[in-house]
N, C-alpha and C positions, 0 to 999 in steps of 0.2 A: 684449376689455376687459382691462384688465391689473390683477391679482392682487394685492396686497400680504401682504407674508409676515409669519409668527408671530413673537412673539417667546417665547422661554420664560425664564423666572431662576429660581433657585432659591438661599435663602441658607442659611447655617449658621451655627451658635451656636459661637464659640469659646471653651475653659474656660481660664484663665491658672495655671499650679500653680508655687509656687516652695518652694525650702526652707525658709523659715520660716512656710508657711504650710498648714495640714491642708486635703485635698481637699473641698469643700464635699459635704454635704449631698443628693443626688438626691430627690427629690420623688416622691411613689409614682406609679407609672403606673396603678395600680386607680381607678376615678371615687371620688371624695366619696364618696358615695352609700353605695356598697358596700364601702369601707377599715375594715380592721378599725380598734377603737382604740389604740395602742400603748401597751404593758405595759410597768412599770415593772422587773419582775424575771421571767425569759424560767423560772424553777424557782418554784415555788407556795412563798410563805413560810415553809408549813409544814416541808416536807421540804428548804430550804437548808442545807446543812451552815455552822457557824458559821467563821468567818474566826480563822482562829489566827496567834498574834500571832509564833511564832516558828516555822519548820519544822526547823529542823538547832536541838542544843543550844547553850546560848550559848557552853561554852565550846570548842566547835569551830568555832565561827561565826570566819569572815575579816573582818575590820573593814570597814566598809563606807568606799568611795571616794570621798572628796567629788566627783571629776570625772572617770567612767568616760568621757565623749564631750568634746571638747573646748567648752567654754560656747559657741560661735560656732555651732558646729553641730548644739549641740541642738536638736529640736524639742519645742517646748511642744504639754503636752497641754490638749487644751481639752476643755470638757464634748460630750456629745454633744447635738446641737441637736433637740429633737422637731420636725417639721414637717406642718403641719396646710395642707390648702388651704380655702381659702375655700370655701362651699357657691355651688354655681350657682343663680343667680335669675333662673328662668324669665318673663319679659316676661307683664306681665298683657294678655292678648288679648282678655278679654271674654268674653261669656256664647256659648255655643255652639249656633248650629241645624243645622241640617239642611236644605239646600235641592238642589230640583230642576232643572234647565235644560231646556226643551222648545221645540227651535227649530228649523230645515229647513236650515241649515248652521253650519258652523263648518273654522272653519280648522286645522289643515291638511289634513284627510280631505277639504273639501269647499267654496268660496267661491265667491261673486259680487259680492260689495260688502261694504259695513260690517259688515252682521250676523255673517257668517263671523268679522271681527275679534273682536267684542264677546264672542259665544261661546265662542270661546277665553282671551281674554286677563281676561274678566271673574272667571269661573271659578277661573280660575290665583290671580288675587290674592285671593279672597273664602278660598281654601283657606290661604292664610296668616295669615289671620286667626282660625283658630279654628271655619272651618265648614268642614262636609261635606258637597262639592259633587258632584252628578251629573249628567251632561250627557245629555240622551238624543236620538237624530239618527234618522234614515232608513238603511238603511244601501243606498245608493245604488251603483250598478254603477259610475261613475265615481270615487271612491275609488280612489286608487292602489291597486296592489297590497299594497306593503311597510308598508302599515297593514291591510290587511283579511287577511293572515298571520300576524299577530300578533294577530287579534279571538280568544278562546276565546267557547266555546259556554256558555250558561248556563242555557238551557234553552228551551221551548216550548208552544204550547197553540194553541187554535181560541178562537177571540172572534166574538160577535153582532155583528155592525154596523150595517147595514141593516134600513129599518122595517119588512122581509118576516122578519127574523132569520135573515138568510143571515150562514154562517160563514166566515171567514178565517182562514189560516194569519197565529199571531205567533214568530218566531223572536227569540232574545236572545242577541248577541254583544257580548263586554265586551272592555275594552284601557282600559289606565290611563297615567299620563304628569303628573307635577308635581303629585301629591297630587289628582288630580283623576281620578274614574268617568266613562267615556267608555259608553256602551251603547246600540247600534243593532239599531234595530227594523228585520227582516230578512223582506220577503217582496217576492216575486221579480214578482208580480202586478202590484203597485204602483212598485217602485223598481229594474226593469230596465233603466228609461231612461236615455240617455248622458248627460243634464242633469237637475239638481236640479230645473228648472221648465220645461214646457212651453207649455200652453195651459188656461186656464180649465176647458176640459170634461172636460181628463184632471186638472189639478190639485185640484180641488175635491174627487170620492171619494180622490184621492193623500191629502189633508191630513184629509177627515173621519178616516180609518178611521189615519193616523197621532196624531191625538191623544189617538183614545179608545184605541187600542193602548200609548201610552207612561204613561197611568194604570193601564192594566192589566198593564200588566209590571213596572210597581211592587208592586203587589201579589202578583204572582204572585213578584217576589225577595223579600219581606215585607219591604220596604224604604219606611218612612212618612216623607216629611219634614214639617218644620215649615211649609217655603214650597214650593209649586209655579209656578216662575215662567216663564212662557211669554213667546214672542217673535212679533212680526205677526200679518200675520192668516192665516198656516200656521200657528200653533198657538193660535190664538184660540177655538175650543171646546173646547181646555182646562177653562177657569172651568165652563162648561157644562156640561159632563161632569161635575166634581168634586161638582155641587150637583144633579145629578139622577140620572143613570145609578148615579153611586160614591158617594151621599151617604151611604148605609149601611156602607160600608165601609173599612178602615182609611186608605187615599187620602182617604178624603170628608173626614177632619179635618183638612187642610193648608188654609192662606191660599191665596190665587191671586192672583198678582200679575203683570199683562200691560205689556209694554215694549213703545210705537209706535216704531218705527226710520225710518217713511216710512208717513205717511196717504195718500199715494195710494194705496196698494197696500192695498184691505181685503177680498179675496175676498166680491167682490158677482155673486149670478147666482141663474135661476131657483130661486124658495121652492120650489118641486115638487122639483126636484132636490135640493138641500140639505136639504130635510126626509127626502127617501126614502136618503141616502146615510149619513145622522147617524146616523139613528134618534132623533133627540132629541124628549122629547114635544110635543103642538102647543099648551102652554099658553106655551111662547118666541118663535114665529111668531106674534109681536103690533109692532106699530108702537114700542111704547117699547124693544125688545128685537133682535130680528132681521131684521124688514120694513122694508124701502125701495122707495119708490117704488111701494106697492101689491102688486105682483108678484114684486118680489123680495126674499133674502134676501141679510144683512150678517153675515158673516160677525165682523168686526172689532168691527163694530156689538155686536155679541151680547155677546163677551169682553170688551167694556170694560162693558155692564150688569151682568156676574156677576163681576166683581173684586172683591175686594176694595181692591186699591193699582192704580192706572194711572201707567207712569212715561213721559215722554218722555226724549232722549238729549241735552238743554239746557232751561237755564230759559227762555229768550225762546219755545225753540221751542212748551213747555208752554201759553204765553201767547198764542204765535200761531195755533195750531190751534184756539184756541176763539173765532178770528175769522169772520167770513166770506170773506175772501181765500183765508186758511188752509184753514179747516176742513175744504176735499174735501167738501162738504157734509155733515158730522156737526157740525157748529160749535155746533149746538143742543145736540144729545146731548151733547156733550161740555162745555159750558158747565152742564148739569145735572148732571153729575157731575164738576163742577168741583174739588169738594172733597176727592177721592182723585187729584187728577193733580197729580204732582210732577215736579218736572224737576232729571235730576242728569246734567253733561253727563260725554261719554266721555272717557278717555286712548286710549294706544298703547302697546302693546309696548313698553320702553323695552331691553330686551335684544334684541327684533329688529329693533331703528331704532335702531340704536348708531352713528356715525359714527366709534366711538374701536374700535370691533373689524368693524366692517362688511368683512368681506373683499373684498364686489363692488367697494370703491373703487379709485382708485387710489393715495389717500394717507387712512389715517385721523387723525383732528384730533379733537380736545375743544376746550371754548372758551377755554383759555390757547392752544391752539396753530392758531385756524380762521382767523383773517384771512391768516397767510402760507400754511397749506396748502389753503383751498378754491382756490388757483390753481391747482396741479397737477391738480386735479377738475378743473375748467372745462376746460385744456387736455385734460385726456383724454376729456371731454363733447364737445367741439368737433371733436377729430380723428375719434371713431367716429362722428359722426352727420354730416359731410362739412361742417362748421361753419367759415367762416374761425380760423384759431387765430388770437387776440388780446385779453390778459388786459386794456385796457384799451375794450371793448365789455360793454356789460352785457347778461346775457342773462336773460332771463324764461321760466320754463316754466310750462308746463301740463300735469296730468295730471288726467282727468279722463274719466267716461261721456259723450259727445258727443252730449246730448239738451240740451233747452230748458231744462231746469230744471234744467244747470249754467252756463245767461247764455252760450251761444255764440252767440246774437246779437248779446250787445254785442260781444263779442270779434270778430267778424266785420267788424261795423262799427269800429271803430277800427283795427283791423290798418294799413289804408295811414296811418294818421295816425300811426304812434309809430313805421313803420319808418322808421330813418334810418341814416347809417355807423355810428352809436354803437350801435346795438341789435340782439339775435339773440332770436329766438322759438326753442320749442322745443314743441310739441304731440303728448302721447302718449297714445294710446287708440281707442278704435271707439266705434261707436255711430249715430246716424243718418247712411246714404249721402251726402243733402247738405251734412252738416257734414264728413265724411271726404272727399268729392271739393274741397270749400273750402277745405280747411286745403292739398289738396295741389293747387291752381291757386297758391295763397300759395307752397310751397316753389318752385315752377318758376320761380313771379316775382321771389324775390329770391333766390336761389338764392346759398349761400353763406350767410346772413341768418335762414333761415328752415326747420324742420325738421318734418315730420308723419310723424310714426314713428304711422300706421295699424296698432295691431298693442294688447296689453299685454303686456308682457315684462318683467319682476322688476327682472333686471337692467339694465334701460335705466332704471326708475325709479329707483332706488336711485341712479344716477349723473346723474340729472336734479335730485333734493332735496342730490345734495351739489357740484355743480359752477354750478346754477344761482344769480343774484344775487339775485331775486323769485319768487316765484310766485304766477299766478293765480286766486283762487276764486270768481267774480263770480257767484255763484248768485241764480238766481230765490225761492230757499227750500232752506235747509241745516240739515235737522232737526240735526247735530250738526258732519258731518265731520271730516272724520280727514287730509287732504291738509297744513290748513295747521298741525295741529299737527305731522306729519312735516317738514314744513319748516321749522319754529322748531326742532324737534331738531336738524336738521342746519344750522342758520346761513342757510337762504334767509329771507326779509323776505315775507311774506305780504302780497298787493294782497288786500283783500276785499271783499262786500258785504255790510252789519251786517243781518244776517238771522240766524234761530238760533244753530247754536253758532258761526256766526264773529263773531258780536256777541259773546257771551261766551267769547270765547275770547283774542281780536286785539282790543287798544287801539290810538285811532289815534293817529300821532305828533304830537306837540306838540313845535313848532321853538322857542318860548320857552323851555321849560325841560327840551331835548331829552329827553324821555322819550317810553313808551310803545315798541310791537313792530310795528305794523305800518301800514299803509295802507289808510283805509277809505271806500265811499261809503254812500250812504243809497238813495235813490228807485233805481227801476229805469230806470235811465237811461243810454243810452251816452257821452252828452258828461260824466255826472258817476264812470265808468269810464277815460275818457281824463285827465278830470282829475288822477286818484287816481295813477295810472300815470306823469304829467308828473311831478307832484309828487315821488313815489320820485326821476323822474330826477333829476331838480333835486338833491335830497340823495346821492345818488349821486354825481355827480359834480363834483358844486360843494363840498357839505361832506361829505366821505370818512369825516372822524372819527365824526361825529357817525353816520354808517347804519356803521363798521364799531363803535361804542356799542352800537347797537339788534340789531348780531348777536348780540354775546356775550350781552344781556339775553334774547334770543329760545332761545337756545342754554341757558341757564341757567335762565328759564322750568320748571318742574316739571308737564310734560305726560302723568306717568304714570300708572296705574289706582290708587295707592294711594289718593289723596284722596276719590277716585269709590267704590272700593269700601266704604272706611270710611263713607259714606254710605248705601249699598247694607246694607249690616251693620245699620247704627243704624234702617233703613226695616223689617230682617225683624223684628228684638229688640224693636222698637214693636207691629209686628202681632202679635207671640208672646209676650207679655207670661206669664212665670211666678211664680206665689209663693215 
């Protein structure tokens, strides 16, 4: 892939001095803050010796000169100017808490999907806001090195966990970065594994004994926030713990506030097991609370009863979980505690999805400069992935987990209907066998036309959202997603299906009164996928102006966490309500 280089400037202040005019003034380099005030007489009034009006007698005195220097080249005296700077006025940021982050990744010690993003980048902005954020992780054996070298040690203890009151080793290793407490809970028993997540039977005591461990290492740094805010259902007995184990003690007075990222995923398995792994009492192993299905226990279940705030990662998605479609079956449960689920949808990194400093490209662009330089993208997209080069083909990518519930059905089915000379695909990720063997029966058949880059690789993404024309999101269900606002960053046109956050995210275009960013269907349907897909082409290549209109608006678009998190702020300041 090829590089593009830095640039660096730097300017300088030129000072202009001529002879009739005295050298200005220098400005103290001491802050406001701390400048002393400047004195009018440098000798204390009292002790000045008085000014005498003549020092030699008069009558030895030389008459004075009317014009010792020629009048052209005097310099006039001026007074000396006092110079005061303005006081700095520190930006009012609001009332200040204290919150926790307790989730089973984050980027970049540790990813698998969105959550990783969120944990990081959510964090970062909330600290600029006037709060003090703590992240607390696993600290898992996969973890680069050059992050777990820089962890220091903070200390350690043994914790009960199990309904037998068998003990565990809790270690506490901290690393900091962008005003933000990173501290990973460190025991070798549980997070030796080469992956964050395995299987059920090993995952469930991984996550009991990781939540009630990062309450108790709060306390044990005597560090109380005002919010404890947990993530899925790995940290979903959070709430649980806070209101029974820790209710007595300094942890026990934070809010709990739990964020669904994805309701499939709600750590559901035998009540015997979960009960004996928790230690949690058995007055919560009741049907309104942690039982499902009789026999088992709900882990996710549990943490949305002992919330306080339940947030989803979009407002449609908020609405649609407490469907029956939706719901993964909680759709009851969670329609009864309707009244604490908010939905605030995500950003993205807008410094790590930079197109104007993105090094992996091969031309960085902003959007005065993206319609003539995403061509040099495209070309260098099309030469590394074995692409015919020709900047008047439109090419559509995909990046995506290659399961059902990102619509690679429809995608499959439409494939031989939109390939034609005009069009190149581009398909990058893993995920289910039969979708990865499909995508690459498609490269063999059009070969030239068509790419399945089997693999995720940074930088093939990164040069897929900035050289590609479209991209596709045609999900069964997108609690939030984060693809198509990385493609509105970089000037791709998002195809979508108005489902969670790509409903709120992606308007569709209006050819009357060319507005709107992107391309949308409704039903889950493939012939109303191929439509949406037609329709781009048509604008595309019929009317030019008007989709490279809807780049610059896509591109200009404001897809970053500030909005989100000023939300997130005004959500904990409400729970935390002080006199």
């Amino acid at each position: 892939m090829r590089k593009k280089t830095e640039q660096k400037s730097t300017t300088k202040r030129s000072v202009k001095s001529t002879a009739k005019k005295a050298a200005p003034v220098k400005k103290a380099t001491v802050p406001a803050e701390k400048a002393e005030p400047v004195k009018e007489a440098a000798v204390p009034a009292e002790k000045a010796e008085p000014v005498k009006e003549a020092a030699v007698p008069a009558e030895k005195a030389e008459p004075v000169k009317e014009a010792a220097v020629p009048a052209e080249k005097a310099v006039p005296v001026k007074q000396a100017a006092v110079v005061t700077e303005a006081p700095v006025v520190q930006p009012d940021l609001g009332p200040r808490r204290s919150v926790a982050f307790i989730g089973s990744e984050c980027y970049p010690f540790v990813k698998t999907g969105g959550l990783g993003d969120v944990m990081y980048a959510l964090p970062k902005a909330l600290a600029k806001l006037n709060l003090d954020v703590k992240v607390i992780l696993p600290r898992y054996k996969c973890i680069p090195q050059k992050f777990q070298e820089k962890m220091e040690y903070r200390g350690s203890f043994y914790m009960n966990l199990c309904s037998d009151g068998k003990q565990y080793y809790v270690g506490i290793m901290e690393y900091q970065e962008d005003g933000v407490v990173y501290d990973f809970i460190d025991n070798d028993e549980f997070f030796s594994w080469g992956n964050p997540y395995t299987n059920l039977i090993d995952d469930i005591p991984k996550f009991c004994y990781f939540a009630k461990a990062s309450l108790a290492a709060l306390n044990y740094l005597d560090w109380t926030p005002d919010v404890v805010h947990c993530h899925d259902w790995q940290a979903a007995l959070v709430p649980l713990y806070l209101r029974t184990c820790f209710q007595d003690t300094n942890v026990g007075r934070a809010i709990a506030v739990l964020t669904i990222h994805n309701l499939k995923f709600q750590g559901i398995y035998d009540r015997k097991m979960i009960q004996y792994w928790s230690g949690l009492p058995d007055y919560v192993f009741n049907k309104d609370c942690m039982i499902q299905n009789w026999l088992d226990a709900n882990m996710l279940k549990g943490g949305i009863a002992y919330s306080n705030k339940v947030t989803t990662v979009s407002n449609t998605y908020a609405w649609e979980i407490q469907t029956e479609e939706y719901g993964e079956g909680l759709a009851a449960h969670l329609r009864y505690h309707s009244n604490k689920i908010l939905g605030i949808v995500n950003g993205i990194d807008t410094d790590i999805w930079n197109p104007a400093t993105d090094k992996l490209l091969a031309s960085d662009y902003d959007d005065k400069s993206v319609i003539e330089k995403k061509k040099a993208n495209k070309k260098a997209l099309q030469e590394s992935l074995g692409l015919d080069v020709d900047d008047h083909k439109m090419v559509i990518g995909l990046i995506s987990r290659l399961t059902n519930q990102k619509g690679l059905d429809l995608v499959n089915a439409v494939i031989p209907g939109i390939m034609d000379e005009h069009t190149q695909v581009v398909v990058l990720g893993t995920g289910d066998a039969w979708y990865e063997d499909t995508f690459r029966y498609y490269e063999n058949k059009y070969k030239g036309s068509f790419c399945a880059y089997i693999a995720y690789n940074e930088n093939v993404a990164h040069n897929i959202y900035a050289g590609c024309d479209a991209l596709l999101v045609p999900s069964r269900f997108e609690p939030c997603g984060l693809t198509q606002l990385i493609a509105m960053r970089y000037g791709s046109v998002p195809i979508v299906r108005e489902t969670g956050g790509l409903k709120d995210t992606v308007w569709p275009y209006n050819m009357f009164d060319n507005t709107g960013n992107g391309f949308t269907f409704d039903r889950y349907e493939s012939g109303l996928l191929y439509d949406a897909i037609n329709r781009a082409k048509t604008l595309y290549f019929e009317h030019r102006e008007c989709w490279d209109n809807m780049v610059v608006r896509d591109m200009e678009k404001d897809v970053s966490w500030e909005k989100s998190a000023k939300q997130y702020k005004d959500m904990y300041v409400e729970l935390t309500p002080r006199s």
